[in-house]
C-alpha positions as CSV (number, residue, x, y, z in Angstrom):
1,X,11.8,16.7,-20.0
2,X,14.8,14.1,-18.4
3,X,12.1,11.3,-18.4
4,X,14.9,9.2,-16.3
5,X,14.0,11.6,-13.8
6,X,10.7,12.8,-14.5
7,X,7.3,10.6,-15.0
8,X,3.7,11.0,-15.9
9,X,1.6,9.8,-13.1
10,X,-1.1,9.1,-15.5
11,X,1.1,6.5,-17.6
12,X,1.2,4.0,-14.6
13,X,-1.1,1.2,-15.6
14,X,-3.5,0.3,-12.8
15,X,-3.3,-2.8,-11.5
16,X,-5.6,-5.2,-9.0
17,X,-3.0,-6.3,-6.1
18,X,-6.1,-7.9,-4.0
19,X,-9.7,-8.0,-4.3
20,X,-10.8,-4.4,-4.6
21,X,-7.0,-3.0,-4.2
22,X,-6.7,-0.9,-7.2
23,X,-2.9,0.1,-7.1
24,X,-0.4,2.1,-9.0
25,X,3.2,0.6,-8.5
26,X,6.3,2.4,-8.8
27,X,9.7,0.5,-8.3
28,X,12.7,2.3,-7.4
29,X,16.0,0.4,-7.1
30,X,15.3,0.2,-2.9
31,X,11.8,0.5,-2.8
32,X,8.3,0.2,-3.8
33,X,5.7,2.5,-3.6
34,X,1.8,1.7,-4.3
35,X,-0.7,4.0,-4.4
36,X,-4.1,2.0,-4.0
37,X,-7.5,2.8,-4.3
38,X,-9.8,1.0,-2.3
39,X,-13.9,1.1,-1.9
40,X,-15.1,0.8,1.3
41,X,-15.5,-2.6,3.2
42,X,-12.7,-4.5,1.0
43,X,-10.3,-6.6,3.0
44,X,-6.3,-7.8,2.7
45,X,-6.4,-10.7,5.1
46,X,-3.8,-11.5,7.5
47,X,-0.3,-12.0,5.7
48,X,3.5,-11.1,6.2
49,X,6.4,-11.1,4.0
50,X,10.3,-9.5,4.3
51,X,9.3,-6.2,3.6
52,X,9.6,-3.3,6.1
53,X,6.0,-1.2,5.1
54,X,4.8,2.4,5.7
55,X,1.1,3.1,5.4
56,X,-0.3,6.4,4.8
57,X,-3.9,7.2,4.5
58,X,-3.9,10.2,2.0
59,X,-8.8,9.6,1.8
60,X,-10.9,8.0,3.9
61,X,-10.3,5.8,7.0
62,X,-8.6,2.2,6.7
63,X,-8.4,-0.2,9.9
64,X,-4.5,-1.7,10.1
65,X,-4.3,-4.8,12.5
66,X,-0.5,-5.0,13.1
67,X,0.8,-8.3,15.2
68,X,-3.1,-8.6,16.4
69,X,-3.5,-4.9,17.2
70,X,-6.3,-3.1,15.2
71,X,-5.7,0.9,14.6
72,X,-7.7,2.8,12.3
73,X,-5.6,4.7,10.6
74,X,-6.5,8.3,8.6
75,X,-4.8,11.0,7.1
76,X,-2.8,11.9,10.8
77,X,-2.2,8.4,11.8
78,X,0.8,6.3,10.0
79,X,2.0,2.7,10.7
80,X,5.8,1.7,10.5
81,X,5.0,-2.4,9.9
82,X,8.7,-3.9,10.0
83,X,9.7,-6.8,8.3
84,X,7.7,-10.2,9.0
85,X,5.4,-9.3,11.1
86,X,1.5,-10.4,10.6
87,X,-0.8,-7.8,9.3
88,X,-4.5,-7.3,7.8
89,X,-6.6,-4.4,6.6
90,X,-10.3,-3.3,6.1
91,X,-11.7,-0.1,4.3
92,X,-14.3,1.4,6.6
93,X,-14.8,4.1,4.0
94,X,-13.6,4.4,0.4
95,X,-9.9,5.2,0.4
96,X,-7.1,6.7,-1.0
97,X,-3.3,5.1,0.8
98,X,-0.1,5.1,-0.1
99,X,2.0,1.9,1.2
100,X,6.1,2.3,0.7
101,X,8.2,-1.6,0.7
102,X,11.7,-1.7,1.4
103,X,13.0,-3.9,-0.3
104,X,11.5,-3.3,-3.5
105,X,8.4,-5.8,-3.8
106,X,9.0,-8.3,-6.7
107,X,6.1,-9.8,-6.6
108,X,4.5,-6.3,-7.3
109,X,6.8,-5.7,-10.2
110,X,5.9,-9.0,-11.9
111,X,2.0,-8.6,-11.7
């Protein structure tokens, strides 16, 4: 196995991004992606930062507020969050998402 190419998904140490955030990071050289567990009623409060972000709900339903407009999203509902704008979130039920950065997230590589 080319293991420049190929990776065990199970090798990715799990790490705590935010209270209750339980995320797998990947770093590509454009972007990041972070697949994150999270149980039901945890919160990211209201931030922003230079990344353009997808969101993806893969489990569960997770309410996006996006410039003060609260969606919940679920597996057929994705937000395109661009760069600095303000932004929360709150697990109605436990959940399974998949957030992709561009640029690549520093701060998530250095955790």
């Amino acid at each position: 196995m080319n293991t420049a190419i190929f990776h065990e998904f199970s090798a990715i140490p799990v790490k705590e991004i935010a209270p209750g955030f339980m995320s797998k990071l990947i770093h590509t050289a454009n972007n990041t992606i972070n697949f994150i567990e999270v149980k039901a009623g945890n919160t990211v409060p209201d931030h922003q930062h230079i990344h353009e972000q997808m969101s993806f709900v893969i489990e569960g339903q997770f309410q996006l507020t996006v410039d003060g407009e609260a969606q919940i999203l679920d597996a057929g509902l994705f937000a395109v969050i661009p760069s600095n704008v303000r932004h929360s979130g709150l697990a109605i039920t436990d959940c399974k998402l998949i957030d992709v950065f561009s640029p690549v997230r520093d701060d998530y590589r250095n955790l």
